[in-house]
C-alpha positions in Angstrom: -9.1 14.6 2.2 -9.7 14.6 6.0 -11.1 12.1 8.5 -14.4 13.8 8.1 -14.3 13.5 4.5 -13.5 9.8 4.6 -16.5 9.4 6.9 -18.8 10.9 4.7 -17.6 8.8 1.7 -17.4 5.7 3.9 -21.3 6.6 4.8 -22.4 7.4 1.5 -20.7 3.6 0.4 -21.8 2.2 3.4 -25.7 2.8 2.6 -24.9 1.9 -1.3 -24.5 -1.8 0.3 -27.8 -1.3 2.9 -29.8 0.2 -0.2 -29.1 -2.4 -3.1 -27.1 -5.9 -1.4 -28.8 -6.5 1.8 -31.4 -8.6 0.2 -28.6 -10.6 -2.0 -25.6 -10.9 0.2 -25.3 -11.4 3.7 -24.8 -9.0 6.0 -21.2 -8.5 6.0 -20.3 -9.8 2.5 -21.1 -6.8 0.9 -17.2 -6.0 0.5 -17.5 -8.7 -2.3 -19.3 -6.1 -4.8 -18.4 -2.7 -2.8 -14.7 -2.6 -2.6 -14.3 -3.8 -6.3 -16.8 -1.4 -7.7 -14.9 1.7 -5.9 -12.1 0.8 -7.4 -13.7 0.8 -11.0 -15.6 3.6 -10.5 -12.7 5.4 -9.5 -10.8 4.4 -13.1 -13.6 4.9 -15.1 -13.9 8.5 -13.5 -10.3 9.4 -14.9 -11.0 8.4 -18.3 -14.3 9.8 -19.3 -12.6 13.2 -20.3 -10.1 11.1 -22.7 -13.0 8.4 -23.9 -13.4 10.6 -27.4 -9.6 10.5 -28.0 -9.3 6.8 -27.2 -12.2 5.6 -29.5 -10.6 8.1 -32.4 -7.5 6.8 -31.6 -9.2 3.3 -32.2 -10.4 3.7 -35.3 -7.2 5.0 -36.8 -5.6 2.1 -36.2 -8.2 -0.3 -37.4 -9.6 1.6 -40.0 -6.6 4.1 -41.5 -3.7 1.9 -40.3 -5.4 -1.1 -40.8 -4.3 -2.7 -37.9 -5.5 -6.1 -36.4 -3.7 -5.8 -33.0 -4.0 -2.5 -31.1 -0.9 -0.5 -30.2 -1.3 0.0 -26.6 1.6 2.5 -26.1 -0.9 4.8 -28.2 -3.9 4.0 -26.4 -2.2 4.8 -23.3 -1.1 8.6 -24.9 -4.2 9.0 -25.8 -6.0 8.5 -22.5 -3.2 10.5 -20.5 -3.0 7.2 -18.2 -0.7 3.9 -18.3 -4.4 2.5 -18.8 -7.3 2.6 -20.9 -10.3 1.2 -22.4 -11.9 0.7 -25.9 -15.2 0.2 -25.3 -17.5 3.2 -26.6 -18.9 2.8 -22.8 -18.1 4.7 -20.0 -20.4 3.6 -16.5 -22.2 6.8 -16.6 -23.7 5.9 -20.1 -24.3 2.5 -19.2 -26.4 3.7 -16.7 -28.1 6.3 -18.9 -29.4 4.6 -21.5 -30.1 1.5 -19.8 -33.7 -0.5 -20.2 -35.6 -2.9 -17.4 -33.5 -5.6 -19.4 -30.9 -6.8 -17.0 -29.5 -9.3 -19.5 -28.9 -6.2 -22.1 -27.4 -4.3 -19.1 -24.9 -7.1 -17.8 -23.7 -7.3 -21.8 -23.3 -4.2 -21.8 -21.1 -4.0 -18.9 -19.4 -6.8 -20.0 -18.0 -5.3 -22.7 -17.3 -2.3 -21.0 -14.8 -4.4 -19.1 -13.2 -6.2 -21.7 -12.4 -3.8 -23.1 -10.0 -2.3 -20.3 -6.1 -3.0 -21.3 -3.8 -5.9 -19.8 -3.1 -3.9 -16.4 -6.8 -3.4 -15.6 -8.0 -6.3 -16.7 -5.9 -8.0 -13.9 -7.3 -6.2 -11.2 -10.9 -7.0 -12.6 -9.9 -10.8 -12.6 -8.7 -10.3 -8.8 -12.0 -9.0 -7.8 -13.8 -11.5 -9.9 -15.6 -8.8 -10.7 -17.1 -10.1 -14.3 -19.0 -12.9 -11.7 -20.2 -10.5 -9.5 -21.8 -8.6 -11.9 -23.5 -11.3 -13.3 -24.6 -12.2 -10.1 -26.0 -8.6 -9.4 -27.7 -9.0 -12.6 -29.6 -12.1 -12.1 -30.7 -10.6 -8.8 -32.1 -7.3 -10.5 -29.8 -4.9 -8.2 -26.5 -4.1 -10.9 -28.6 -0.9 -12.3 -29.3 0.0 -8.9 -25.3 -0.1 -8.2 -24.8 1.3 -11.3 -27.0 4.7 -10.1 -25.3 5.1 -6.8 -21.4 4.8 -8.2 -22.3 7.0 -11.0 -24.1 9.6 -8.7 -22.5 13.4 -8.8 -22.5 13.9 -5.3 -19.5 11.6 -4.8 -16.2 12.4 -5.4 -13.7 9.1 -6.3 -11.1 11.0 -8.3 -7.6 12.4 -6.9 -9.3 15.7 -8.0 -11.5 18.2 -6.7 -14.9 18.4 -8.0 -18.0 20.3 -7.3 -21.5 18.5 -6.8 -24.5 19.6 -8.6 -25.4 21.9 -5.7 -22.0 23.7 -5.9 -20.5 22.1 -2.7 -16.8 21.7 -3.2 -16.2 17.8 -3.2 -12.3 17.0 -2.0 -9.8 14.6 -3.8 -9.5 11.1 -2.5 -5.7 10.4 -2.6 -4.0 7.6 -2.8 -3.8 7.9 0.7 -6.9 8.8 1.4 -8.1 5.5 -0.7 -6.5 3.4 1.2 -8.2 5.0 4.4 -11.9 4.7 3.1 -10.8 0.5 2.2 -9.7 0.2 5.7 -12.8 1.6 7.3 -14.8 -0.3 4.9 -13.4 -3.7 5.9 -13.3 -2.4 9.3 -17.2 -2.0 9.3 -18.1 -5.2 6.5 -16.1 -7.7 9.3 -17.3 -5.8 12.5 -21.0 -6.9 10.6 -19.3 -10.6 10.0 -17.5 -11.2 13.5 -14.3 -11.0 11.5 -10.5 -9.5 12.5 -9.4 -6.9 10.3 -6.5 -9.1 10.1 -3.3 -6.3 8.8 -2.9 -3.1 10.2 -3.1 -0.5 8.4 -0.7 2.0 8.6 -2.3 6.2 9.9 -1.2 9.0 7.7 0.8 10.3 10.5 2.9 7.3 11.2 4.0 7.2 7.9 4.3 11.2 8.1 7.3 10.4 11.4 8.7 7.5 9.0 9.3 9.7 5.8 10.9 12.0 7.9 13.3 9.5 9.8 14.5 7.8 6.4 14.9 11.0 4.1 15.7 14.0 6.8 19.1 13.1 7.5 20.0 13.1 4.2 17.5 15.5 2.3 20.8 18.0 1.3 22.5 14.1 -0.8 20.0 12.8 -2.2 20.8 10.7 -5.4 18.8 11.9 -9.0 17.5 8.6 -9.1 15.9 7.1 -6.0 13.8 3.7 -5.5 11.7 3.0 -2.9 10.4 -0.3 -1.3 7.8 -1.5 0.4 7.6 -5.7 0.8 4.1 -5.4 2.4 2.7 -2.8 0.7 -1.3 -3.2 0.9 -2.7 -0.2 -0.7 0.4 1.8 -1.6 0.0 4.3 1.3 3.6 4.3 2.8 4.9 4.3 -0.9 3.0 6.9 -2.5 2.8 9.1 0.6 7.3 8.5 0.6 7.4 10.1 -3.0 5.3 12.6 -2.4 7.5 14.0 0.9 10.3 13.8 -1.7 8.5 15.6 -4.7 6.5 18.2 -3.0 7.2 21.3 -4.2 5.7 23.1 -1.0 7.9 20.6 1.1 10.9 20.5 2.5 13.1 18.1 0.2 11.8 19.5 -3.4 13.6 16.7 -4.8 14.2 16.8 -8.8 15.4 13.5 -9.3 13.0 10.4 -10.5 11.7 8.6 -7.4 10.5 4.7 -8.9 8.0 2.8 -6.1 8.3 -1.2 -5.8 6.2 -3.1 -3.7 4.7 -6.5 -3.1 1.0 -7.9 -2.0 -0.4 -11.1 -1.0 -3.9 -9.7 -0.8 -6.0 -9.4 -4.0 -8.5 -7.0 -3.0 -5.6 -4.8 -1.8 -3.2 -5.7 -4.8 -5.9 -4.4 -7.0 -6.4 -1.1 -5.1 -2.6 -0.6 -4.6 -2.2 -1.2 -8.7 -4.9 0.9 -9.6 -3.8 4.2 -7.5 -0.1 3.3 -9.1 -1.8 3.7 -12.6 -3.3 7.0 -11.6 -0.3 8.3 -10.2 1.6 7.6 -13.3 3.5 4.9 -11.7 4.9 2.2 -13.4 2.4 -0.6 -12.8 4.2 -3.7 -13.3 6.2 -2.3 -10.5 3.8 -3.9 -7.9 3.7 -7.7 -7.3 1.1 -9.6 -6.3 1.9 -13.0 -3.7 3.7 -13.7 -0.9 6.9 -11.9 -0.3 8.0 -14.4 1.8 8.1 -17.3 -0.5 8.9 -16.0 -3.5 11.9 -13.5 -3.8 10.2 -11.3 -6.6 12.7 -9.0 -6.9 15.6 -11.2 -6.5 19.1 -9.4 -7.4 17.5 -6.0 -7.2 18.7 -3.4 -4.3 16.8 0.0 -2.9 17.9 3.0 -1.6 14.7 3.4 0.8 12.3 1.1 1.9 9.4 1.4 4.5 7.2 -1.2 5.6 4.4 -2.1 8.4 4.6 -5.7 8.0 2.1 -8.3 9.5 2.7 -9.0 13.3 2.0 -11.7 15.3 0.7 -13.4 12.0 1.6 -17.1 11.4 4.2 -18.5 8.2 3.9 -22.1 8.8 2.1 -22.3 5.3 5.1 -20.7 3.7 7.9 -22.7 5.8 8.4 -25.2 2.9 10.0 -22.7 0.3 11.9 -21.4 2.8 13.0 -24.6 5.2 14.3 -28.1 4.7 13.8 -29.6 7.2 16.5 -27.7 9.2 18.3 -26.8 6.3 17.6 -23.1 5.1 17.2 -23.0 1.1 16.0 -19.0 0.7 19.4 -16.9 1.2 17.3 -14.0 2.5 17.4 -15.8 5.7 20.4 -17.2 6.9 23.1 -14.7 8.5 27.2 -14.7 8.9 28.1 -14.5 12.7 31.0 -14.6 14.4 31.7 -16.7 17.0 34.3 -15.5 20.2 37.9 -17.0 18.5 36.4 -14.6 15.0 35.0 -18.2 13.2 32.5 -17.0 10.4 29.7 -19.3 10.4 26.1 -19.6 8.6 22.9 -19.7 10.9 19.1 -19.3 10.3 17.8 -16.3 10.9 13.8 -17.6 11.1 12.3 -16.7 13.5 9.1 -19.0 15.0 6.2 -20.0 12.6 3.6 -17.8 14.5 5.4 -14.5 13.9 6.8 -13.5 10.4 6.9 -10.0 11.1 11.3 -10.2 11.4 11.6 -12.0 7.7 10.5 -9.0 6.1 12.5 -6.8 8.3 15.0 -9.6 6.6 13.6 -9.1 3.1 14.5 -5.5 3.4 18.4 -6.1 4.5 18.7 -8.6 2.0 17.9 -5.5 -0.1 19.7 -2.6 1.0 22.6 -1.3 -1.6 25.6 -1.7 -0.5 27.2 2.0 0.2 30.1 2.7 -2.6 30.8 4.8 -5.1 27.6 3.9 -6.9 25.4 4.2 -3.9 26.8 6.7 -1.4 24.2 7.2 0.8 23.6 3.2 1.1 20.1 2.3 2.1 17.9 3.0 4.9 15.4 1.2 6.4 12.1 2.1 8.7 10.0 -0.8 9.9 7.0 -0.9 12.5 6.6 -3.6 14.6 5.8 -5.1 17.3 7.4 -5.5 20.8 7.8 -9.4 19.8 11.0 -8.5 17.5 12.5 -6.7 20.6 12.1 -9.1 23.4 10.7 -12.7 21.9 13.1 -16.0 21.2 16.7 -16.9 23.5 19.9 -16.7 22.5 20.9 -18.9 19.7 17.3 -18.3 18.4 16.5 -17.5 15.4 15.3 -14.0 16.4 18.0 -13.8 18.8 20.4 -14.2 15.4 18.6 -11.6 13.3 19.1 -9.3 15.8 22.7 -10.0 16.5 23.4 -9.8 12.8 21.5 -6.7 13.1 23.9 -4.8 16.1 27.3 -6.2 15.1 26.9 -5.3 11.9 25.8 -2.1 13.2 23.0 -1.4 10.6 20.7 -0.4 13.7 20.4 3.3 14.1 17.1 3.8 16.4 14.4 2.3 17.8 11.2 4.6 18.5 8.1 3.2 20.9 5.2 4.9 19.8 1.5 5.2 22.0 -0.8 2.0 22.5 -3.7 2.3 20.4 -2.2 4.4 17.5 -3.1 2.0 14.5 -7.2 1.1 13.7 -7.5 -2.3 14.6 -4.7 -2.8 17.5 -3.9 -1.4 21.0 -0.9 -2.5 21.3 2.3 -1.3 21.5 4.3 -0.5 18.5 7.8 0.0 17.4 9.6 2.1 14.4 13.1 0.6 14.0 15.2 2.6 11.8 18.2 1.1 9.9 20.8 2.3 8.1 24.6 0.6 6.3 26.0 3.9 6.3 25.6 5.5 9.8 27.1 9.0 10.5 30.5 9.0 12.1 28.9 9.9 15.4 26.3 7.2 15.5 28.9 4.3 14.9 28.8 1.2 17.7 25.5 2.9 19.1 21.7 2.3 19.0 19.3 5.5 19.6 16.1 4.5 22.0 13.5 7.2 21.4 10.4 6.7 23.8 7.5 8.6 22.5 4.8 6.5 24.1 3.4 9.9 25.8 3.7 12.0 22.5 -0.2 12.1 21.4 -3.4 13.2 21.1 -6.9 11.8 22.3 -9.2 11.6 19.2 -12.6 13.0 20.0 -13.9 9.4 18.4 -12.5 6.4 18.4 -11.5 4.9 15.1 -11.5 1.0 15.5 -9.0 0.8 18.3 -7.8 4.1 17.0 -8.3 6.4 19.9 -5.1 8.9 19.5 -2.7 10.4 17.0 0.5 12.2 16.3 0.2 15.8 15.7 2.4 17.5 13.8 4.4 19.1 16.8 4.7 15.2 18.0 6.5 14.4 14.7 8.5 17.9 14.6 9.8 16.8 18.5 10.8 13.1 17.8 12.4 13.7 14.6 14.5 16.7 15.8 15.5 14.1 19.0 16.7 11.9 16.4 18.6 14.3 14.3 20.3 15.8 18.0 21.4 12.7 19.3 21.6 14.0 22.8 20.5 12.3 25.8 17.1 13.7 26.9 
């Protein structure tokens, strides 16, 4: 699906929330009903062609087998998803044999979402979506909701579809998804006076970053590959990594299995992310919900890949207590081994200041690479956008300045790219890939490749947010073949 596309869809959403909410929420709260309801929609659109299998499936089990508690691994095969539902109601029939009785209608869509399994039902609790629609009820809008999710002329299915009038209706990926949630936000807090707050990451940065981390070594890869993501928001960077390893038309064509991991602190986008990770196939339970920094989820567990955009210039004084004592580092993750000039090992913090946790994660991910050996070869590799604080901010002795000496004499820094100002939706400022690796070719040993691609873009015709250029694909062609060269240019 293309920008024009996503603008259509974001429109056609967009006037769903003018048409039914502006009377019952204010202006600019409409993301409370609008984002969850995309995200069910977009579910209960993948299982309407199983819901006759699922409900026969149901009744063997209670009425041959005589069971009393489901078998869910059944219920899954049935549906052709890692989720399901056992309600006999899909939205669309909700809708169609609904009455002027709101309190019949908000049963009845109540126990269309109980009866979603374990994995769904999360996300619904996230959204607190079973509230919502009570609330939409009392107010005498749900059926009106209910009409305009449920309309053929929208598309929220990773499938093609046709509209009742025969115009071709594109797939919304996972990627795509994650687009259309952006520019939703984007326009609910521009209505609210609110910051977008994260940045989420364009289709074409991720598009350079797949490239950096799996080009090199496309020829080695392993047949079982795991990929990363410690802020992972709405799965975009993960997703969008396996597919550049699994497309058949592409350039990799990898066989092997490729498993996604990936941590969020934000509900809404945790329950977006988990969702398009059911669709895909993914293993669900994969993705965690919380902060990364405070809790080491996936503690003892290593990756061959990760790829991240974490939050910059965003503050971690509220998550300093699992992490500091006082002075006294008590998470692992973050202390480093230097050296000092007589060859003393010592331990030292590698924190950087409270109002900047952007270098933790870039920690996170170290603390996570495999070490290279005969059971991982290739090692790990690493790309990470930030800002130009992780370059330049903190003096020596610092705990940035440490992260980053750990980070050159341990040599696990292969290149740094500076991209164009204004790149991302909702910043102008300028950004940085920094590309890691614990098993550098011979030739890039005791070196650090500085790629400055600031000039390598094109104007958008319309701003996006702050969005007013991108990479094309000759952009990402010419920086990754400068990396690959290594030649001074």
């Amino acid at each position: 699906m293309n920008h024009s596309s996503h603008n259509k869809l974001v429109s056609f959403i967009w006037s769903i929330a003018d048409d039914c909410l502006r009377d019952v929420y204010v202006r600019g709260k409409y993301r409370d009903v609008i984002l969850p309801m995309v995200v069910l929609r977009r579910l209960d659109a993948l299982l309407e062609s199983t819901k006759d299998k699922v409900l026969e499936e149901v009744r063997y089990q209670k009425e041959e087998l005589k069971e009393t508690e489901l078998d869910k691994a059944a219920l899954r095969d049935a549906s052709g998803y890692v989720f399901y539902n056992t309600s006999h109601w899909t939205l669309k029939k909700i809708y169609s044999t609904a009455t002027n009785n709101q309190q019949i209608l908000l049963a009845n869509v109540e126990e269309y979402l109980k009866g979603f399994g374990p994995n769904v039902k999360e996300i619904i609790e996230k959204f607190e979506l079973i509230s919502k629609c009570r609330h939409m009820a009392n107010k005498d809008v749900l059926l009106d909701v209910l009409e305009k999710f449920t309309s053929p002329y929208i598309n929220l299915t990773p499938h093609p579809k046709e509209d009742p009038d025969g115009n071709k209706l594109p797939e919304l990926t996972n990627l795509g998804m994650g687009y259309v949630f952006e520019e939703l936000i984007r326009k609910f807090n521009e209505e609210n006076n609110e910051e977008a707050g994260e940045h989420f990451t364009p289709r074409e940065v991720i598009d350079l970053m797949t490239h950096l981390i799996f080009d090199p070594i496309k020829d080695n890869l392993p047949p079982v590959m795991t990929v990363y993501d410690p802020a992972c928001g709405s799965g975009g960077m993960l997703t969008e990594a396996q597919n550049f390893i699994k497309d058949e038309e592409g350039a990799i064509k990898a066989m092997g299995d490729v498993y996604l991991y990936g941590k969020e602190i934000n509900d809404e986008t945790y329950a977006i992310c988990k969702s398009d990770m059911m669709i895909k196939g993914n293993n669900p339970e994969n993705i965690k919900v919380g902060s990364t920094l405070s809790t080491d989820e996936f503690s003892g567990t290593s990756f061959d890949f990760m790829l991240s955009n974490p939050p910059y210039g965003k503050s971690w004084s509220s998550e300093v207590k699992y992490i500091k004592d006082g002075k006294d580092i008590i998470d692992p993750r973050f202390v480093v081994e230097l050296s000092d000039y007589w060859g003393k090992t010592d331990k030292h913090p590698a924190t950087p200041r409270s109002s900047d946790g952007q270098l933790l994660f870039l920690m996170e991910m170290i603390n996570k690479m495999k070490a290279q050996g005969a059971t991982a070869p290739l090692g790990s590799r690493i790309a990470s956008v930030h800002n130009g604080s992780s370059l330049f901010t903190g003096d020596a002795g610092s705990g940035e300045s440490n992260i980053r000496r750990y980070i050159i004499e341990n040599d696990l820094l292969e290149a740094i790219i500076q991209m164009p100002n204004n790149l991302f939706y909702n910043t102008g400022i300028t950004t940085y890939i920094w590309l890691l690796s614990n098993n550098k070719a011979e030739h890039r040993k005791g070196k650090v490749q500085l790629i400055e691609a600031s000039q390598l873009y094109k104007k958008l015709r319309k701003n996006l947010g702050d969005k007013n250029c991108e990479f094309r694909p000759r952009h990402i062609n010419e920086i990754t073949q400068c990396y690959l060269d290594f030649n001074t240019v």
